[in-house]
C-alpha positions, -999 to 999 in steps of 0.1 A, spaced: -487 451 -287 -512 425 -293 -500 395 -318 -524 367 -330 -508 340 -349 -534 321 -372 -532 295 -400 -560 274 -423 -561 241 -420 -567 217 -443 -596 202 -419 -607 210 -383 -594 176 -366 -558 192 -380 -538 215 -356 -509 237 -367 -475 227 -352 -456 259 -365 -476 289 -351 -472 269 -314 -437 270 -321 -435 308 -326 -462 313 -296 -438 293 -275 -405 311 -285 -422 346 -280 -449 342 -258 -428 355 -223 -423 388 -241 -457 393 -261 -492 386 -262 -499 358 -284 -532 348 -291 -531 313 -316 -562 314 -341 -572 286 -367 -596 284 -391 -600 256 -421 -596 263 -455 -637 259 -459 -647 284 -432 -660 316 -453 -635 343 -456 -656 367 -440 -663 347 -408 -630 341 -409 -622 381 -410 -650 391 -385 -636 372 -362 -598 383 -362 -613 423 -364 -634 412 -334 -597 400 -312 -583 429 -321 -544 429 -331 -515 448 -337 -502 420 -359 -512 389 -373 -489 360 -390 -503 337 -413 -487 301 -418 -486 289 -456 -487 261 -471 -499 251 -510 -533 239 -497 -538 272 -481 -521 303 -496 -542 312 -523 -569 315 -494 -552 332 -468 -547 361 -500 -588 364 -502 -584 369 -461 -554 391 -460 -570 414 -485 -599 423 -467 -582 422 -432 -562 457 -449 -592 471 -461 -612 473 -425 -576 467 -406 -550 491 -431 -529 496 -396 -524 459 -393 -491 443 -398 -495 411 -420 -468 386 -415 -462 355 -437 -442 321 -430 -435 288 -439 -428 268 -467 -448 280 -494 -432 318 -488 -401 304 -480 -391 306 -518 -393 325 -544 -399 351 -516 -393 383 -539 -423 369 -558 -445 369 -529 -437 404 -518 -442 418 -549 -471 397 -556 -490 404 -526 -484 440 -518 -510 438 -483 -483 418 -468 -451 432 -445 -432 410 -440 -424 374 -447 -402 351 -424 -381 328 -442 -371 297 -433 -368 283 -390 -387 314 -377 -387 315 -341 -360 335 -336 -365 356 -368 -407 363 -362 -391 369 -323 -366 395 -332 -390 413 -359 -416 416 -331 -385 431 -310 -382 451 -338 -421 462 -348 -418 472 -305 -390 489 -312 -365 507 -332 -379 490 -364 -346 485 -376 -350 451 -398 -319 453 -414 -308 435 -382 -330 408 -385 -319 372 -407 -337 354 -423 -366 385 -428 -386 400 -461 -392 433 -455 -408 468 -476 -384 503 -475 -408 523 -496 -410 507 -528 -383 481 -527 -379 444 -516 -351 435 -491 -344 402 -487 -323 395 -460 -292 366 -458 -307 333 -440 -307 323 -405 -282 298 -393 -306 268 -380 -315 270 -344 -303 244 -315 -335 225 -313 -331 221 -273 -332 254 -269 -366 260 -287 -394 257 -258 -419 230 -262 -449 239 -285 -471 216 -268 -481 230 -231 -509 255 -234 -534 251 -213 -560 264 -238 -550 232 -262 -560 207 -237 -599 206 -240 -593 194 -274 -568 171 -273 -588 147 -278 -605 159 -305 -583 167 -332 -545 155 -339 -515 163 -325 -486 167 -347 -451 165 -337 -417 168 -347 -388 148 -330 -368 163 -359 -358 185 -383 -346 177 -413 -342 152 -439 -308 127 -456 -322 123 -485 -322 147 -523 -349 139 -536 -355 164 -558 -393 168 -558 -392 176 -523 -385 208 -499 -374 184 -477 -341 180 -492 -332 215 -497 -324 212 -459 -293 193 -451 -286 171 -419 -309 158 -396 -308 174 -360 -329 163 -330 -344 173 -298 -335 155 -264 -351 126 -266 -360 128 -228 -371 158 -235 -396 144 -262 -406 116 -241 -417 145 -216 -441 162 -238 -457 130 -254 -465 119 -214 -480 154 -210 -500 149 -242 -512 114 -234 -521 122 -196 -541 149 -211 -558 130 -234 -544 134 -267 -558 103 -288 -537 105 -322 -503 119 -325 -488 124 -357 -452 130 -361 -437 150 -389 -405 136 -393 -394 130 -422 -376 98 -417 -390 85 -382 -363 59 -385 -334 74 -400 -316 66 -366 -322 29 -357 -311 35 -318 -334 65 -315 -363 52 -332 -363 16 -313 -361 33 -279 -394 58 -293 -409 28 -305 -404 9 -268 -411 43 -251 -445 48 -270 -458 11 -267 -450 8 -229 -468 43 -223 -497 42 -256 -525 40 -234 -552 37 -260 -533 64 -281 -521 60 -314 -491 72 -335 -482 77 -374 -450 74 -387 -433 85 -415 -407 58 -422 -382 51 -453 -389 9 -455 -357 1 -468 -337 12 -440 -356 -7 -416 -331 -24 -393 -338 -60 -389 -342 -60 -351 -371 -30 -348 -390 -52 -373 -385 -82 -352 -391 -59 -318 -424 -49 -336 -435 -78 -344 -431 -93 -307 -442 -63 -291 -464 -37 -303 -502 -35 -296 -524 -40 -325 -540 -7 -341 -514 20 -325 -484 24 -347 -495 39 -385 -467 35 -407 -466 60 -439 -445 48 -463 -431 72 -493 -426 47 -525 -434 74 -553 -424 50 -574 -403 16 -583 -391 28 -617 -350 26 -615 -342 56 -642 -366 77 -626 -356 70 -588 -317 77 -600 -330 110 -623 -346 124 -592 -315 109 -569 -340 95 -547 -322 61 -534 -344 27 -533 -340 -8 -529 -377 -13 -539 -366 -55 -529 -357 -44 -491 -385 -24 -489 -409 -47 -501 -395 -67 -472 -401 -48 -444 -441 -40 -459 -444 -75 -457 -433 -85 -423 -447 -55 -408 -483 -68 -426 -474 -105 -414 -472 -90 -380 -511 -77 -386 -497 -47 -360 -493 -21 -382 -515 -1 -402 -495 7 -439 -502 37 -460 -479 33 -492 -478 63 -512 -468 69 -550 -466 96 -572 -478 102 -606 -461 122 -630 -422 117 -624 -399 122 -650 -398 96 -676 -426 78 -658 -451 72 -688 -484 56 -682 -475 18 -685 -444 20 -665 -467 40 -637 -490 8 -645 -461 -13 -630 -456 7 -605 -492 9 -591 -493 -32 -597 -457 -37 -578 -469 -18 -550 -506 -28 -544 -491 -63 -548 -480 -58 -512 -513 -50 -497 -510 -17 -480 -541 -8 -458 -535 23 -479 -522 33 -514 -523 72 -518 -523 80 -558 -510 116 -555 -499 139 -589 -465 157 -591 -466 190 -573 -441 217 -588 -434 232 -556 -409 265 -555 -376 258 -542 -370 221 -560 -349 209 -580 -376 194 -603 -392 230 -605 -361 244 -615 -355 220 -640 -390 216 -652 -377 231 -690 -357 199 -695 -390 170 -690 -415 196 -708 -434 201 -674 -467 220 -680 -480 228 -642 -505 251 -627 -495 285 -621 -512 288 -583 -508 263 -557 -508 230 -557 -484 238 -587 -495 200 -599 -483 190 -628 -500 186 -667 -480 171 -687 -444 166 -690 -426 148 -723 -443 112 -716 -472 117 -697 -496 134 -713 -528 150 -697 -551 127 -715 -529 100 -691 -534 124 -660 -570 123 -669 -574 92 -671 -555 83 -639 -573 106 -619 -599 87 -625 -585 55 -611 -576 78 -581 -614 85 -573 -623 45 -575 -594 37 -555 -603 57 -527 -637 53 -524 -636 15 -532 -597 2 -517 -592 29 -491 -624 32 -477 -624 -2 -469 -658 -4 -476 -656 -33 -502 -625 -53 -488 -634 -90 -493 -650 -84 -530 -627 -63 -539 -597 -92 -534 -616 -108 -556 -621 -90 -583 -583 -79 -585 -572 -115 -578 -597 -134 -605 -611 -116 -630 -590 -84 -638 -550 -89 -653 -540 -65 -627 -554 -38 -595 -548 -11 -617 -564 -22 -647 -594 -31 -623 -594 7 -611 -588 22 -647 -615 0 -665 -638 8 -630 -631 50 -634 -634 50 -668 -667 35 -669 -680 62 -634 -670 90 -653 -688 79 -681 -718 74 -664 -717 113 -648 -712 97 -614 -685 122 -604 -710 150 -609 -732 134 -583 -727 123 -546 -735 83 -529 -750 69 -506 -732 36 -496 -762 12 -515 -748 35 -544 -710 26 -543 -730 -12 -546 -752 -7 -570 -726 13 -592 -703 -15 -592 -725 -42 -597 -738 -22 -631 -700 -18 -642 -694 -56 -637 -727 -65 -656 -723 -44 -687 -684 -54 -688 -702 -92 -687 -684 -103 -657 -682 -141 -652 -698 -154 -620 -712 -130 -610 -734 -147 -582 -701 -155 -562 -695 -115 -571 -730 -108 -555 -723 -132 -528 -692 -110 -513 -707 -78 -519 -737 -93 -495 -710 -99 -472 -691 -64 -470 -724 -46 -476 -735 -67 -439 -702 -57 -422 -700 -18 -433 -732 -15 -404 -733 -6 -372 -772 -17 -367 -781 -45 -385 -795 -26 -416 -832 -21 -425 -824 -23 -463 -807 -38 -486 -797 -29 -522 -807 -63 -540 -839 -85 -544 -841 -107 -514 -849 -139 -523 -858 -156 -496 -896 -162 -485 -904 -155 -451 -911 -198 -446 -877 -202 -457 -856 -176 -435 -877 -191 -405 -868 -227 -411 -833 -218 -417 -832 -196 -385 -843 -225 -368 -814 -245 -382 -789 -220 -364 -813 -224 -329 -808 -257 -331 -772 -262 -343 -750 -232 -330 -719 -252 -329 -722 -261 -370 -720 -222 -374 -683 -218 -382 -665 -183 -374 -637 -167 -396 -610 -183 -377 -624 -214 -378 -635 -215 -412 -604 -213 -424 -596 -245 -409 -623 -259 -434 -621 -243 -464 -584 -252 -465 -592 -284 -461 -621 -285 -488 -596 -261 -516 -570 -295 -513 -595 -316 -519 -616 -296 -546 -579 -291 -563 -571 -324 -562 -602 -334 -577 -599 -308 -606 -568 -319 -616 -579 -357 -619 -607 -345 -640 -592 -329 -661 -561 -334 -683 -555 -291 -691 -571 -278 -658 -576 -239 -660 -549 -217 -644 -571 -203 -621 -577 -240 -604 -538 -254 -611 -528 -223 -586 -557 -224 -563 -537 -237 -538 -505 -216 -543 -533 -183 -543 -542 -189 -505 -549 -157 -485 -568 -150 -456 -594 -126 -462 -592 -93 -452 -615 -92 -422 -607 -122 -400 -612 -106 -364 -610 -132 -338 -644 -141 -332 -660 -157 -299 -684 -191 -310 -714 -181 -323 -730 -208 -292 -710 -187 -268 -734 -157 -275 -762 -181 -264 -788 -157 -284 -829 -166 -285 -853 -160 -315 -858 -126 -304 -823 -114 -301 -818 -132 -333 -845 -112 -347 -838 -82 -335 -799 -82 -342 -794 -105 -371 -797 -109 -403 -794 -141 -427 -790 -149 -461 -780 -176 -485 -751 -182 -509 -752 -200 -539 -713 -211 -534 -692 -225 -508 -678 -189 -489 -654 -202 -470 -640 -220 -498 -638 -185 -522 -624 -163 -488 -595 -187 -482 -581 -182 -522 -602 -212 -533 -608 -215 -573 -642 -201 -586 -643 -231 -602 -646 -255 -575 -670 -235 -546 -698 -260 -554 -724 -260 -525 -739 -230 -507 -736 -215 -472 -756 -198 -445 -742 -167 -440 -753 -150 -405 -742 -116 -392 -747 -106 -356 -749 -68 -345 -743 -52 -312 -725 -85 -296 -695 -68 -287 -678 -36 -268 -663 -26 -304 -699 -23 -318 -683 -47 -349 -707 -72 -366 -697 -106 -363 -703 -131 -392 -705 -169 -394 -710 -194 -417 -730 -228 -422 -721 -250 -452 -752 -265 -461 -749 -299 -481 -732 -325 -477 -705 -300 -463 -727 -300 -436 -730 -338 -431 -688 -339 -438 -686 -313 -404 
């Protein structure tokens, strides 16, 4: 009996972790053949290739990005495969199971729940004397009627065999990510999750773990994800992980899903001391920092601890953050989910994923949906409409801000301009991101794709029709992240240039002749520091009711987002022709450094050579420096 166990991903870089666990369980007894596909790939590629293996059965793993097209394939697998057996599992057909069978009368069987033992035995079975009345934790057909069989106690996770040792997975190891579980289960209730339907948290040998994380590394995995809920739920286990993982990394890196408020004091410290740059990614569940909605949904927060440990682990400039929230809770309206999105962007997460309620079968929320008014979609991803104080003219309009925010915060495409923005001439992040989707959609931009010069261009004709105060400092940092988002040192830009070709020669000969005046990030901030107490100081002598923005100029000091240690710019010891070839140069009508180090708009007089260098490193990263050009110059 030939068994092929197959899922659709979400993307191809994504690998299944479930149907390796079955393959593993079942594989000394049958042939297993693992197939994936992605959710894009056409359904009849994705057909003519499983009628082309050949199979006796074939299981299909389900989730709510997928099921709805694992149906299309499953109905046209029975019409040119009727003798097939059709198996579903996990979460999505995990409840409201009767539903599925009935629903989706092509399938067999459905294994609820943990199912290697269960998809095991029914295989026994299917070999066998077909007697699935003996099989837990099974969904099966006897003529027309439904049986749903009683649950499966949970298996001892160290006698599962490890998913992660086929030989056919190691050619792309390092291709796509790795996920992996260390656990199963979750503490928490919070009632918009599966997650905390399960109860207790059990584990796998950690030896055992630290075995199969060396066999992925040594074999060239390059990203392992693990699916824990809580990464850190145990403080012992996770700081010994966390040692294990940066004394063995090797180049690879690891995400994390953590709860931030139970951070022990002494990982963060160990962290902070110890781990590599770039290879921890920490995912961080907020949902939201609104206290009657937290308790409604029993989801326990101290939003004060957790903001904490976000901001010593970004202090530590170690760890990557994704922070996520969730739109659409109960008695979340729109301007309390405006706090929400200000309290956490205010801790400056790498990341801030805006996702929408999801319904999903089996919650508590679900179940109680009647009580909040919930409207939701009928098909997966179940998200939500409406609900008593959210209404979908609010989801509208947040989705919206969702699209800005990952294609302008996220992407990191716009990092030093957009600190500005946010931080001088909007009240808040989110009512820079609402004003900004509001006025894309209004222009039809979301019918359309970009080009990078367009996510420039866009925003510069938003900030020009809202009538956007200084706007050449604006300008000036857009030059600068529009520079630094290239590889090559780009052969066009999206403004005018305005300077002649006279001018850029005399001023490259300036940089020839003065390498050491040409300050690096690092450096610079040495300056500008030094030119913000001074500028202050001055401002608040002139005048007897200085603005707000210049009395906290000095209080608003940040570094900017992309200060990469830099080597001298004279250590590069580059000619006219490397210059020409790799550089590019510009001048700003402001003092840079000044702006970049939380300076006051008000008090960036001067201008600055900005120079960017390409393809002067091993990282391929441009490096940019700066010449203040003046009498800041004569003053350096």
């Amino acid at each position: 009996m030939k068994v092929i166990l197959s899922t659709l991903n979400a993307k191809y870089i994504h690998t299944s972790l479930a149907i390796r666990c079955l393959k593993a369980y079942s594989e000394k007894d049958f042939d297993i053949e693992l197939a994936e596909y992605t959710i894009k790939d056409p359904v009849m590629n994705i057909v003519s290739d499983l009628f082309q293996r050949g199979a006796d059965v074939i299981g299909f793993s389900c989730y709510i990005w997928n099921i709805e097209e694992t149906i299309k394939v499953i109905d046209v697998l029975k019409k040119i495969m009727p003798e097939v057996k059709i198996v579903l599992g996990g979460p999505e057909v995990s409840y409201d199971t009767e539903h599925w069978m009935k629903r989706l009368t092509n399938v067999d069987f459905i294994v609820v729940g943990e199912g290697e033992e269960t998809f095991h035995q029914l295989l026994q079975q299917l070999e066998g004397e077909r007697k699935f009345h003996f099989v837990y934790g099974l969904a099966y057909r006897k003529e027309e009627e439904v049986i749903l069989m009683p649950g499966r106690p949970k298996s001892d996770l160290n006698e599962l065999p490890s998913p992660h040792r086929f030989a056919e997975d190691i050619p792309e190891l390092g291709k796509r990510v790795v996920y992996f579980e260390t656990s199963r289960g979750c503490p928490f209730s919070c009632q918009f999750c599966l997650s905390s339907i399960e109860v207790g948290v059990r584990y796998y040998d950690i030896e055992r773990t630290k075995s199969d994380i060396l066999y992925l590394i040594d074999n060239g995995a390059k990203l392992i994800k693990f699916v824990d809920r809580t990464f850190n739920i145990k403080r012992d286990y996770a700081l010994e992980m966390f040692k294990f993982l940066i004394e063995n990394h090797r180049g690879c890196v690891f995400q994390f899903e953590i709860t931030a408020d139970i951070m022990r004091p002494e990982v963060l410290d160990y962290l902070a001391e110890h781990a590599p740059p770039g290879i921890f990614r920490f995912e961080i569940g907020v949902q939201s920092t609104n206290d009657p909605t937290n308790e409604l949904v029993k989801r326990r927060q101290n939003f004060a601890k957790l903001s904490r440990t976000v901001t010593k682990i970004k202090q530590s400039g170690k760890i990557d953050q994704h922070l996520d929230l969730i739109a659409g809770l109960p008695l979340e309206d729109y301007n309390t989910f405006r706090k929400t999105f200000n309290d956490v962007f205010a801790l400056g997460p790498e990341e801030l994923q805006l996702g929408f309620l999801k319904m999903l079968r089996g919650t508590g929320l679900r179940m109680d949906a009647d009580k909040y008014n919930y409207t939701y979609m009928d098909v997966a991803p179940y998200e939500m409409l409406s609900n008593d104080v959210l209404s979908f003219a609010d989801i509208v309009r947040l989705k919206r801000l969702e699209d800005v925010l990952e294609k302008y915060w996220n992407s990191h495409r716009m990092d030093h301009t957009m600190s500005y923005l946010i931080t001088r001439e909007f009240l808040s992040a989110f009512d820079f991101f609402q004003a900004f989707g509001d006025y894309w959609e209004g222009q039809g931009w979301q019918k359309i794709g970009h080009q990078l010069e367009d996510l420039f261009t866009r925003l510069q004709s938003f900030l020009e029709s809202r009538g956007t105060k200084r706007m050449e400092i604006v300008l000036g940092l857009m030059k600068l992240d529009y520079f630094l988002n290239h590889k090559y040192k780009p052969r066009k830009i999206w403004w005018e240039h305005t300077l002649d070709k006279d001018d850029w020669s005399s001023y490259m000969k300036m940089v020839l002749q003065h390498p050491d005046a040409l300050l690096s990030p690092v450096d610079a901030d040495v300056v500008a520091k030094a030119v913000i107490e001074d500028s202050v100081q001055h401002a608040v002598q002139a005048s007897p009711s200085p603005a707000a923005d210049v009395q906290s100029a000095a209080s608003n000091q940040q570094p900017q987002p992309y200060r990469e240690i830099a080597p001298a710019f004279a250590s590069l010891k580059l000619g006219e022709k490397e210059l020409q070839k790799h550089a590019v140069l510009d001048i700003l009508p402001f003092n840079l450094e000044h702006i970049l180090s939380g300076g006051s708009p008000l008090t960036a007089e001067g201008r600055t050579l900005l120079l960017v260098v390409y393809q002067q490193n091993e990282q391929q990263k441009p490096l940019y420096y700066t010449m203040p050009i003046g009498k800041e110059m004569a003053a350096i």
